[in-house]
N, C-alpha and C positions, 0 to 999 in steps of 0.2 A: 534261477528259480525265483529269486525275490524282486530280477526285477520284470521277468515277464507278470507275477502278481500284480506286482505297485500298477504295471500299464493296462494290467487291466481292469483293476481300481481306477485308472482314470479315464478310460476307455467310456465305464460306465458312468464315472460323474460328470463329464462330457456330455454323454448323450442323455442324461438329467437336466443339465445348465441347458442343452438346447430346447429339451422340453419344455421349461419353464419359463423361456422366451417367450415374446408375443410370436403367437401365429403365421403375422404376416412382417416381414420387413423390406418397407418399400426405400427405393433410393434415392428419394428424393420427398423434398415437403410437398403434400398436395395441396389444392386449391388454397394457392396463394396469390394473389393480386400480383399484377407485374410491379406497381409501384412499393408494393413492403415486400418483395424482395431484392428491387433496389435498394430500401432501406435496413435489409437485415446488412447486405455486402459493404453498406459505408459503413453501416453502428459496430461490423462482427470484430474491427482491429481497437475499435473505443470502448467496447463494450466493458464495465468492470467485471461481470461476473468471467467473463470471457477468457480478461487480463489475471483476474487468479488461476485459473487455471491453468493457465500457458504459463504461469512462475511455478505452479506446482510441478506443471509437467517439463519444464524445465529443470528443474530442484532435481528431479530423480533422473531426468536423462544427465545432469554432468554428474551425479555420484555413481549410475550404471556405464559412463564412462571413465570414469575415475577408476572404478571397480577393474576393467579391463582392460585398463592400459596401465596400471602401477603396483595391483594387487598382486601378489607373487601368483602362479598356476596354481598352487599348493594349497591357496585360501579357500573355503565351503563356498564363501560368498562370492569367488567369480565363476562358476556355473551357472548360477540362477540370475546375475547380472544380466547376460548376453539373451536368455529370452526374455526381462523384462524389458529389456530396452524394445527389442523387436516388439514388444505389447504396446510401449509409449509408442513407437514409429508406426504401427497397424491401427492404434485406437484413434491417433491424432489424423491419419489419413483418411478414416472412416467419417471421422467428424467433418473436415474438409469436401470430402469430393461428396457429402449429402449435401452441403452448401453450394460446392460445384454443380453438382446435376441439377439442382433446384434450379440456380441461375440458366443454366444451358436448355431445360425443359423450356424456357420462356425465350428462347436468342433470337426468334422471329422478331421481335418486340423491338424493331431501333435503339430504345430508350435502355436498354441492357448493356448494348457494347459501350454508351458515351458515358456510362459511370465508368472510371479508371479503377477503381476495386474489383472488375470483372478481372481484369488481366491479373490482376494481384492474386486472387482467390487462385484462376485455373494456373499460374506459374507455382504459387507457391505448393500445391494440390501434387502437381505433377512431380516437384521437386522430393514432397513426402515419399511418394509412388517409389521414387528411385531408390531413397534411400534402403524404403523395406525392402525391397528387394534385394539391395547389395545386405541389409545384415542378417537376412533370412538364409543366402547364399552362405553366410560366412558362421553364422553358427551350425550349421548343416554340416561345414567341413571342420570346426573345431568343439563340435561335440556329438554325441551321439544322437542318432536320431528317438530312438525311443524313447531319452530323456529331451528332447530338443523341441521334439514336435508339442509333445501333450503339455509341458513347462509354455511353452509360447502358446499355445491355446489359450491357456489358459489365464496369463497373464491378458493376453487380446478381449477376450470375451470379460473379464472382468471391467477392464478398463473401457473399453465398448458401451457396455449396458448403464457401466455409471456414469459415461457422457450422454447416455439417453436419458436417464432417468432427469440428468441436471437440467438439461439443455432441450430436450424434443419430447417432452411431460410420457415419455414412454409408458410410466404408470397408470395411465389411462389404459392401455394394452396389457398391463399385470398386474394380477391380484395381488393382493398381500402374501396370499399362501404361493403366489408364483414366483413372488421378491425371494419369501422365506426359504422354499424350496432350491431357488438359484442361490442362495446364501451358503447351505449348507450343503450342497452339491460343490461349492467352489473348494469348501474347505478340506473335503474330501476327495477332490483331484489333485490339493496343493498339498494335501498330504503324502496320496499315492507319487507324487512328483519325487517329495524326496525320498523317497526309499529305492528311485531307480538311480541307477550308475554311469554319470554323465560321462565318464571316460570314454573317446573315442578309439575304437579297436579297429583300422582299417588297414589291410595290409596292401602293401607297398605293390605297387606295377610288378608284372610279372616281368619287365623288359628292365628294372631295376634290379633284378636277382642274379645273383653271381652263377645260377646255375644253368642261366641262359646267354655267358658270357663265351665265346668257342676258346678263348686262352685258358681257361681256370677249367681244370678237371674236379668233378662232383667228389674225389676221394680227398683231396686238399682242404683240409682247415671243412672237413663233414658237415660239420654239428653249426657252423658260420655259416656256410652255402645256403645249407637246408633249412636255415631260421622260417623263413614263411612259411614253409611247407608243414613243421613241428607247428605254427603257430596255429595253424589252418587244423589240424589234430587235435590242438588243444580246444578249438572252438565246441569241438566235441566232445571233449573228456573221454576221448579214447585210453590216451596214456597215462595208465593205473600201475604201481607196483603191485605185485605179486606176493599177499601174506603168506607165510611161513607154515598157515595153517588155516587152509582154508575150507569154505562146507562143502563136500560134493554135491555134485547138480539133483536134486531131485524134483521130478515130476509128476505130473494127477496127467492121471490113465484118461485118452479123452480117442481112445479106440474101440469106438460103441458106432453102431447105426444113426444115424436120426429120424424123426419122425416128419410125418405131414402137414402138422400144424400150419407152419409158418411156410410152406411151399409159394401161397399166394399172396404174402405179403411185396413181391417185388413189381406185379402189377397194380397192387393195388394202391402202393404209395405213386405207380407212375400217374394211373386214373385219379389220385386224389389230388394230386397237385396241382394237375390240368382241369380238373371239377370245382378246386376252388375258386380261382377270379371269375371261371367262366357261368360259374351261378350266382356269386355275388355282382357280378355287374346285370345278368339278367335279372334278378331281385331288386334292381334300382340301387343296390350297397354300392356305388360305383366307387367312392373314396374307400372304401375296405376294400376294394380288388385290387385297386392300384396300390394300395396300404402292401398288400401280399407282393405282387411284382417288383416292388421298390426295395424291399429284403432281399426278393430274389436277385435285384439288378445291383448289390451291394456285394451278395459272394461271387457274385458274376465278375463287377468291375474288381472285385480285388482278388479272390483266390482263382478264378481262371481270366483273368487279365491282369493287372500292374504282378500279379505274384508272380507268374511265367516269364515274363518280359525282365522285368526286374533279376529275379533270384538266378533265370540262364544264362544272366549276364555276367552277373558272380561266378555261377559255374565254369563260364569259360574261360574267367581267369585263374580260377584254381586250376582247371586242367594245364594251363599254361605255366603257372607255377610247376607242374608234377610234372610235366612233360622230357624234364634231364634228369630228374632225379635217380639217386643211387641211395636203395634203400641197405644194400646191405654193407654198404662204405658208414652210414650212420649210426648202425649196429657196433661198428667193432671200433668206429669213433666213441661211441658209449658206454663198451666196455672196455675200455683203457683207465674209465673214472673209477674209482671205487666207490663211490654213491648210487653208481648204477648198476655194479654186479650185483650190489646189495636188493637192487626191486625184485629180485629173483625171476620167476618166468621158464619156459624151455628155453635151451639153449637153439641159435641156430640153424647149429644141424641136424637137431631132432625133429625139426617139424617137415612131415613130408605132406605132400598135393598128390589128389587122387581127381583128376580133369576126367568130368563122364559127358559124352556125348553121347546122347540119345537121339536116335536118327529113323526115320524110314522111308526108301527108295530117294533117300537124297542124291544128287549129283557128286560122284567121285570126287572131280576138280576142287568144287565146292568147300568138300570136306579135307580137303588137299592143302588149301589155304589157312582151314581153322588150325589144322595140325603144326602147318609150319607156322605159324605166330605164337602157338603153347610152345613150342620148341627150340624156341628165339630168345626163350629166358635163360636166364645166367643158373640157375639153378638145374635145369631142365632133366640135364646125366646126372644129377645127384641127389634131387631130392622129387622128380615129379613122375608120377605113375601117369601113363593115356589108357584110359577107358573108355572105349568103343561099343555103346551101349544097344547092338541089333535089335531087331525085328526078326524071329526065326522065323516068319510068313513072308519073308519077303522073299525075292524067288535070286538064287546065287548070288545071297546075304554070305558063306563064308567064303567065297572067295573074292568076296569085296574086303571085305575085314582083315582076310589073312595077306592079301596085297597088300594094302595100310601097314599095316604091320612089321611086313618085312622091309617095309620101304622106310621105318621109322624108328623102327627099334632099337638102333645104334643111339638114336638123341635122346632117347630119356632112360631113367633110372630103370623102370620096369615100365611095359606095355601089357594090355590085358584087353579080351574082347570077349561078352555078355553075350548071349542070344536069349532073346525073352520070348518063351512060347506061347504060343495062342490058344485061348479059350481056358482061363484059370478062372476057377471059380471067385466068384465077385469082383472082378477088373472090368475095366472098358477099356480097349485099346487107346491108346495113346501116351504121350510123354509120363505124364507121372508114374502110368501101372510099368512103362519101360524101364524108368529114373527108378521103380521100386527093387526091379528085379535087379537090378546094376547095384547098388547098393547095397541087398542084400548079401550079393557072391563076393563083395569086399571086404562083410565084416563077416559071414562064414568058410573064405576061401581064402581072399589076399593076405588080407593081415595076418592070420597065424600063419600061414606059408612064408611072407616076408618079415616077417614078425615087428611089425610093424603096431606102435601104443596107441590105441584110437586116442588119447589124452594128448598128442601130436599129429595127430593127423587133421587134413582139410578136407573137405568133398569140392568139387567145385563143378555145379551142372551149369551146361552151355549149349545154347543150339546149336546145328552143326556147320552154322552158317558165322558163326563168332567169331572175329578177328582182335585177337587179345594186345594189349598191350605189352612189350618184350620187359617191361619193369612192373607186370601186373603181380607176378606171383612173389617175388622179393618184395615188394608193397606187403601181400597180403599175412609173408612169413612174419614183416615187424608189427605188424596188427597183431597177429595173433599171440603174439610172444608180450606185446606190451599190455593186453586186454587182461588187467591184470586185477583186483578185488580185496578189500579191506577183510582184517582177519575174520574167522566163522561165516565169511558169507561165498556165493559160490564166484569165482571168475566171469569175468566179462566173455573171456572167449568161448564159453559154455552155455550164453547165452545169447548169443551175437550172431547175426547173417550181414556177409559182408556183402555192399553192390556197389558195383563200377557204374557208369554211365553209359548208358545202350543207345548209342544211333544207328537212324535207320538210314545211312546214308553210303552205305557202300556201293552201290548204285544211283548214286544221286543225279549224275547226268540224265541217266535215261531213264527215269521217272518220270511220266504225265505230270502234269502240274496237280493235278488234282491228288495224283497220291503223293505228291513230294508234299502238298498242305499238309496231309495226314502222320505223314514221315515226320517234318520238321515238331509238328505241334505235338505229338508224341515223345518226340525226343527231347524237346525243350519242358514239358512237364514236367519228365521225370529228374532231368535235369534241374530245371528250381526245384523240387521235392529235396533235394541230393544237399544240393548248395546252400540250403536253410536251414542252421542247425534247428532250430527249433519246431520245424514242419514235423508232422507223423507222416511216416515213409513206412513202403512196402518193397520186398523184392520184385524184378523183375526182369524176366527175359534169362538171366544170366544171373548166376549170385554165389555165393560160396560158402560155407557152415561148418561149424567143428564137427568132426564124426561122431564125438561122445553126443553132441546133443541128436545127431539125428539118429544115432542110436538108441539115445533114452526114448524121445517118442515114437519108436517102432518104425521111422522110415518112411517113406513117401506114402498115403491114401491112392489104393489103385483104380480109384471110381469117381475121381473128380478131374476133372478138364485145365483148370486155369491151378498147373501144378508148382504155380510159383507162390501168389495168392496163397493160397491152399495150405501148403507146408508154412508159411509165414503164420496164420492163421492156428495152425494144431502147432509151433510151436512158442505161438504167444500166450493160448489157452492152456498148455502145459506145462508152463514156465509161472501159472498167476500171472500173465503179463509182464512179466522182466524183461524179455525179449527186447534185442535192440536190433537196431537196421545201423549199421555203420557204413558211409559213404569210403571208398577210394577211385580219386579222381583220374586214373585210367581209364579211359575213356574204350569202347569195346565197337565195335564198326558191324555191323552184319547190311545182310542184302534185305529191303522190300521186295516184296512179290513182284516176280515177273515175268511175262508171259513173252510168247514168239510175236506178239503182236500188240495193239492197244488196247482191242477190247477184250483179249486173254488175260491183258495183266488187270484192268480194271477189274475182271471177273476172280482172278485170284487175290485181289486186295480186297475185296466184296468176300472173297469165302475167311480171311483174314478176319476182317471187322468181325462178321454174325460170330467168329470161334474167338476172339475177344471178351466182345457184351458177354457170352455165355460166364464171365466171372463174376455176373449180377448175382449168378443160384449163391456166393459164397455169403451172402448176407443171410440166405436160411440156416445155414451152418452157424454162423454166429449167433444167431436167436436160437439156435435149438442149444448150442453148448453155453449160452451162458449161466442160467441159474444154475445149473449142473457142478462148472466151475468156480461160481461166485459161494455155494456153499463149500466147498474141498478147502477156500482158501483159509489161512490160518491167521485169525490175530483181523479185529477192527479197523485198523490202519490200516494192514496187506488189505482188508477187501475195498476201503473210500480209496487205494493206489488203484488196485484194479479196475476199479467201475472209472476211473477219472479216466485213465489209458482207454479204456473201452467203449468209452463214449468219443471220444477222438479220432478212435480207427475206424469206428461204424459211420458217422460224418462222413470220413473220407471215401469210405468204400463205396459207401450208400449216394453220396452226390456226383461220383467221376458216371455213376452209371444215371442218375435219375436227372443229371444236368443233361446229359446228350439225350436222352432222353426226351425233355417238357423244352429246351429251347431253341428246336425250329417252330413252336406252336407261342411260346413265351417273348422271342421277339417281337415276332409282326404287333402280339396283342399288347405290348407295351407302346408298341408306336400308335397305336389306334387309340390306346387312351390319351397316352400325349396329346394327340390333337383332339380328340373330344377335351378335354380341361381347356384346351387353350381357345376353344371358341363356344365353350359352355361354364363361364364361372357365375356360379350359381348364389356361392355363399364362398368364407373363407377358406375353408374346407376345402373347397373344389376350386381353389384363385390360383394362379400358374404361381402369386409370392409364397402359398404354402409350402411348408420345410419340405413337405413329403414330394410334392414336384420338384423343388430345386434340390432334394439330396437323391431324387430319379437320374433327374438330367445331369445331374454332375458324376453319378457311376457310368451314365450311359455315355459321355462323354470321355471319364476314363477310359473304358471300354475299348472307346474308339485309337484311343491316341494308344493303349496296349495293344492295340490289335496289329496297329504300326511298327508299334516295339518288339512285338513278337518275330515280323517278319526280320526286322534289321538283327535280331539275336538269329536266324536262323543263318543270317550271311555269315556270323562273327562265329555260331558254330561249326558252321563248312570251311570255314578259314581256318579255325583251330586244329582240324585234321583233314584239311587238302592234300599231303600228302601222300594219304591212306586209302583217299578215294579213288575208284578205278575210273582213270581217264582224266584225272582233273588235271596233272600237272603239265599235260598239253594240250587243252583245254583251250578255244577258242577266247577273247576278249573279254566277251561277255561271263564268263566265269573266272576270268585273273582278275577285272577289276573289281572292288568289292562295290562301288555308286553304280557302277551299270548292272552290276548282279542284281542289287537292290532295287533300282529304276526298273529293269524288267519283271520282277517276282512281285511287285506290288498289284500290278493290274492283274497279272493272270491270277495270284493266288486268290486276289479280292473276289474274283470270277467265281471261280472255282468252291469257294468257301462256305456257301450258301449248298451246292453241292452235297460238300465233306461234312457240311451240319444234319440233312436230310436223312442222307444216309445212315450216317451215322445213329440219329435217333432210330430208324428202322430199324438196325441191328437190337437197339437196343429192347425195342420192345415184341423184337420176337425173341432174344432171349428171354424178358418177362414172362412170356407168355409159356416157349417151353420151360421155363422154371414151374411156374405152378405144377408142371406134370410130375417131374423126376428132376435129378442132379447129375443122371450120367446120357453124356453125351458122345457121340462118333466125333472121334478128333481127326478135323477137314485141316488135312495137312496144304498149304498153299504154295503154289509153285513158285521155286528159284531160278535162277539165271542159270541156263546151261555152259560152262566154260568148254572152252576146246583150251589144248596145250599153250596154245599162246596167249590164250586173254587167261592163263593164270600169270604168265611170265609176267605180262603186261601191270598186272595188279600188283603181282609183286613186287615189281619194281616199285 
C-alpha cells in the first residue's frame, strides 16, 4: 500500500515537472549560422564553463559508481545510486546529441565534416547512447521497477532542465512561477521516491522450478518445490492465519428492486464521450479535442495495451509455475510444523466442493468432458458433490441428467441434479435465475441431508463447456483453508471469490481468425487482470465462493443476465466493499462458439458479443445501490475504504464497455487530428513539439508495439496449454512452431481486427441502448461444437 502511494505521489509530481517545462522542446539549436556552429564544436571541449561541469558530472558519476560496486547491498544509499547514475548518463546524453543534431541539421554545409570535433561530438554522443542504455537495462533487472523508473525520471528531468537552464538560456521558455513550480514538484517526487521499496521481487523461470523437473516428485521436500508458487500467493496476501476468534460475516440487505433513474446513464456517457472532441474541434477548440483524445490514447496505450501484453505475459508463467503443483502434499508438508497447526483454519477434510453446472440444451459430449476433468481431481470421491443444474423446459432434460449421472456417480463424493422450472415470478430465464434455483436446493436440501457446514463448503459455477484443471479443486481447498483473518474481524474466505483463468481456446484450431482475435484478447485481459496483484478484478466465466457468503446475500439475482458480474457486484455491495477476487493460476479451457459452418459460427459469436455488452445495464445497478450502501456503512474510515474501492471498480466496469464502445469512432479521429497539427502549426499549442502531441504519438505508438505484444502472448498462451487443446498435439507445422504460429497470426489478425473493433462497439451500444429500457434480458445461449464419440476421445486424449 505505501508504495503504490509513494508512485503515485510521483506519478503526479511527474506530470507537474512536465507541466512546468517549456512548451516546446526542440532537438536541436535553431537558426544558427553554419560558421557558430562550427565554432560552438571546437569551443564545447575548451569551454570553462563546460569543463566544470563535466568535473562536476564526473565527481558524482565515480561516487555513484563507487556506491555500486563497494557499498555492501545492504547500504540506503545504493538504491538511489543506480538511477542517479542513469540521470548523469540521460542528462549528459541529452546535452550532447542537442549539439549533435545542431551540427547534423547543417551536414549539407562541407565546412561541418572538415572540422575534426564533428567526429568527436557524434562518436562520443553515440558512445553516451550506449551506455544509458546498458545501465537503464541493468537497473531494471536489479531493482524494482516502480522504484526504478519514477527515481530515474526524476533524477533525468532534474539534471536535464539544469543543463538547460546553464547552458540553452532555457529560462527565456520558463517563468519564474514555472522554475518555482518545477522546484517543488521535484521535491515532492524525490520524496514519494523514497517511500517506495526498491527490492526487486521477480520470481524465478518456471523452467528453473523443481516442480517442473520429471525426476523430483511435487511430495518430496513440499514446502522447497513449491517456494514460487507460495511466493506467487504471497504477492497477494492470500495466506492469513486464522484468529481464534474471529467476527462472523455480516452483511446490508441490498435485495431491494432499483429504480429508473439511472437506466440512461450508459448511453449517455457513450454519446458524451463521442460529443466531446467532436464539438470541440467543430468550435475551432481543436487543441482541447485533441487535449481529450490524448487521455484517452493514454488508458488506451496503457490499460488496454502495454497492461495486457505485459501482465499475460506474467500470467503465463505463473500458470506454468502451477502447472505440477501438489497442493495437498503442501498442506500436510505444513502441518508437520507446529507453527502452522497453530494458524488454525478448517482442516482438510472438512472442506467439501459443490461444482454446479447450469446448462440448457447443451450437447451431451460437451458436457461429458466438463464432467470428466471435475473428476480428474484427487479429491473428487471424497470431498466433491457434481451439480447438474437443468432447465425443466427443456424437452428430455431428465434423462439427460439421469444418464450423466449414472455414468458418473461412482467418481465423486455425492452427485445431485436441479431442474429449474419455468415461469417464476420475477426471473428471466437464464444462467443466474438457474445458478439461483441450484443453489437454493443445496442450502435447503443437500446440506442438511449430507450434513454438510456451509462454514466448509465451496460453491463452484461453471459453464457446461469448462475444462478444469485436475489440480483446480486441491488449489482451491488450500485457498480456502488458508484465507484466514486477524482476531474480531471476519475471514478472508467469507469474503472472497476465487477465479481461475478462462480461455477461450478449446477450439482454437477451428476458429475464423476473426473470432480467434476475440478469443485471444478476451482471454489474455482477463489474464493480465488475474496476474496483477494490484489490478481491480472481477469474476468471470467460471469462479468459485464460500457458501456462507452466498448464503448471506440471499443467492444469485434471478433478473440479471451477466450473472458473474452481477453476483460480484451484490457481494461487494454487501460486504461494504471487502470483497476480494483471488486469482488461482489453473488455468480453465472452454469452447468459443461454433457453428456447422463459417457464417453459423460468426453469427453465434455475434449472438455471443451483443449477450456480453448486455453487462453495461450492471453500471445502473451500481448508481442505484450506492448511496443506499454508502449510508448502511459504519465508521468514517469503512465509508473513504468503500467509496476508494468503488471508484475503482466503476472505472473498470464503466471503461471495458465505453472503450469498445467510442474506439472504432476515437481511432480514425485521432489520426485525422494528427495530421491536421502536423500541416496546420498555428501557434505553440498546435506545433507537432507540444507535450500534448508527442505524449499522443508516444501512446499511439505504444499502442502499436502492444498490439504486437498482445499477439505474441497469445502464441505463449496456446503454448501454455497445447495440450488441452483439441487437435493441437497433431497439429500441422504451422501450429508446433511457435515463429511461424506468430508470422501467420500477425497478418490475418491485423485484418481482422478493425473487424473485431466494429462489431464489437455495435454490441456495445445496442446494449446501451436496451439498457435505458429495462435490465432483464432473453439469455441468447450461443452454439457449441457438436462432439460425436470420438472427437471426445480425441480431446481427451
Amino acid at each position: 500500500r505505501r508504495d503504490i502511494t509513494a508512485s503515485m505521489v510521483c506519478m503526479f509530481g511527474g506530470t507537474v515537472m512536465n507541466t512546468a517545462m517549456s512548451q516546446t522542446i526542440p532537438g536541436h539549436l535553431e537558426d544558427f549560422p553554419v560558421d557558430q556552429v562550427i565554432a560552438l564544436s571546437d569551443d564545447i571541449f575548451r569551454n570553462p564553463g563546460f569543463a566544470a561541469y563535466i568535473v562536476t558530472w564526473g565527481v558524482l558519476f565515480v561516487i555513484c559508481f563507487y556506491v555500486i560496486s563497494v557499498v555492501p547491498s545492504q547500504n540506503m544509499a545504493k538504491p538511489f545510486a543506480v538511477p542517479l547514475m542513469v540521470g548523469l548518463l540521460r542528462a549528459l546524453f541529452h546535452f550532447m546529441s542537442k549539439i549533435m543534431v545542431t551540427i547534423l541539421m547543417r551536414s549539407k554545409d562541407p565546412e561541418v565534416w572538415k572540422d575534426p570535433n564533428t567526429a568527436k561530438v557524434i562518436v562520443f554522443t553515440s558512445i553516451l547512447y550506449v551506455l544509458t542504455v546498458y545501465a537503464m537495462s541493468e537497473g531494471n533487472l536489479q531493482l524494482s521497477a516502480r522504484f526504478f523508473v519514477p527515481a530515474m525520471f526524476v533524477a533525468s528531468q532534474v539534471l536535464t532542465v539544469t543543463q538547460d537552464l546553464l547552458f540553452f538560456r532555457s529560462w527565456e521558455l520558463m517563468s519564474n512561477t514555472d522554475i518555482a513550480v518545477f522546484v517543488i514538484a521535484t521535491i515532492v517526487t524525490l520524496a514519494g521516491v523514497a517511500f517506495i521499496s526498491p527490492d526487486q521481487r521477480v520470481i524465478s523461470s518456471p523452467n528453473q522450478s523443481g516442480l517442473n523437473t520429471p525426476l523430483l516428485s511435487p511430495r518430496a521436500n513440499a514446502l522447497r518445490l513449491h517456494y514460487n508458487i507460495l511466493t506467487i500467493m504471497d504477492e497477494y496476501r492470500i495466506r492469513k492465519p486464522s484468529a481464534p476468534d474471529p467476527a462472523p460475516l455480516k452483511v446490508i440487505d441490498v435485495n431491494m428492486p432499483i429504480g429508473n433513474f439511472w437506466r440512461s446513464f450508459p448511453i449517455i456517457i457513450c454519446i458524451t464521450f463521442i460529443a466531446i472532441p467532436t464539438v470541440l474541434w467543430y468550435v475551432g477548440a481543436t487543441f482541447y479535442s485533441f487535449a481529450f483524445l490524448t487521455c484517452f490514447s493514454m488508458y488506451q496505450g496503457w490499460k488496454m495495451g502495454a497492461h495486457i501484453g505485459l501482465f499475460a505475459y506474467v500470467g503465463t508463467k505463473k500458470i506454468a509455475h502451477f502447472e505440477n503443483a501438489d497442493f495437498e502434499a503442501v498442506y500436510r508438508a505444513e502441518m508437520k510444523d507446529p507453527t502452522w497447526k497453530r494458524r488454525g483454519g478448517p482442516k482438510w477434510e472438512e472442506v467439501f466442493h459443490f461444482v454446479c453446472l447450469p446448462n440448457y440444451k447443451e450437447d451431451t459430449e460437451v458436457m461429458r468432458l466438463a464432467i470428466k476433468s471435475i473428476c480428474a481431481s484427487g479429491i473428487a470421491k471424497k470431498q466433491i458433490c457434481l451439480v447438474l443444474a437443468m432447465e425443466a423446459r427443456e424437452e428430455n432434460v431428465k434423462e439427460k441428467a439421469e444418464g450423466l449421472l449414472d455414468e458418473f456417480h461412482s467418481q465423486f463424493w455425492h452427485v445431485e441434479a436441479t431442474y429449474h422450472p419455468p415461469g417464476l415470478p420475477g426471473e428471466t430465464p437464464g444462467k443466474s435465475a438457474n445458478t439461483r434455483w441450484a443453489a437454493n436446493c443445496l442450502f435447503d436440501q443437500v446440506f442438511p441431508q449430507q450434513r454438510v457446514d456451509p462454514a466448509t463448503a465451496v460453491i463452484t459455477i461453471a459453464d457446461a463447456d469448462s475444462e478444469f484443471h485436475a489440480e483446480y479443486f486441491a488449489a482451491l481447498s488450500y485457498y480456502f483453508i488458508h484465507a484466514g483473518g486477524e482476531s474480531g474481524v471476519t475471514p478472508d474466505r467469507y469474503i472472497t471469490i476465487w477465479q481461475p483463468p478462462i480461455l477461450h481456446l478449446k477450439n482454437y484450431l477451428k476458429q475464423p481468425a476473426v473470432v480467434r482475435v476475440a478469443s485471444f484478447m478476451t482471454s489474455q485481459h482477463e489474464l493480465a487482470n488475474l496476474s496483477d496483484p494490484n489490478a481491480m478484478r472481477v469474476p468471470y466465466s467460471t469462479y468459485s465462493i464460500s457458501a456462507t457468503l452466498a448464503q448471506a446475500v440471499k443467492g444469485w439475482d434471478p433478473d440479471w443476465i451477466s450473472e458473474d458480474w452481477h453476483m460480484a457486484l451484490k457481494c461487494f455491495f454487501s460486504t461494504g466493499g471487502r470483497l476480494k477476487i483471488s486469482p488461482i493460476f489453473f488455468p480453465i479451457l472452454n469452447y468459443a462458439p461454433e457453428g456447422e459452418s463459417f457464417i453459423s459460427t460468426i453469427e453465434a459469436r455475434w449472438v455471443q458479443a451483443k449477450r456480453h455488452a448486455l453487462g453495461f445495464s450492471e453500471i445502473v445497478y451500481m448508481h442505484d445501490h450506492f448511496p443506499r450502501v454508502l449510508r448502511q456503512v459504519e465508521g468514517k474510515k469503512n465509508k473513504m475504504i468503500f467509496c476508494w474501492r468503488f471508484f475503482f471498480l466503476w472505472v473498470k466496469l464503466l471503461m471495458i464497455h465505453v472503450f469498445m464502445a467510442v474506439f472504432p469512432v476515437f481511432a480514425p479521429l485521432n489520426g485525422l487530428l494528427i495530421g491536421y497539427f502536423a500541416h496546420n502549426q498555428k501557434s505553440a499549442a498546435l506545433s507537432i513539439n507540444s507535450w500534448t502531441f508527442l505524449v499522443n504519438c508516444v501512446f499511439q505508438g505504444i499502442s502499436f508495439v502492444s498490439f504486437l505484444g498482445v499477439f505474441l502472448g497469445a502464441v505463449l498462451m496456446f503454448e501454455s496449454v497445447k495440450p488441452r487443446v483439441d487437435g493441437a498435439m497433431t497439429a500441422g507445422i504451422l501450429w508446433r512452431s511457435r515463429f511461424l504460429h506468430y508470422i501467420s497470426s500477425v497478418p490475418q489478425c491485423a485484418f481482422y481486427f478493425p473487424i473485431f473493433c466494429f462489431f464489437g462497439g455495435l454490441a456495445e451500444w445496442i446494449a446501451a441502448s436496451k439498457t435505458a429500457r429495462t435490465h432483464k434480458f432473453d439469455y441468447a445461449v450461443a452454439l457449441k461444437p457438436k462432439l460425436d464419440k470420438q472427437d471426445e476421445i480425441v480431446a481427451a486424449a
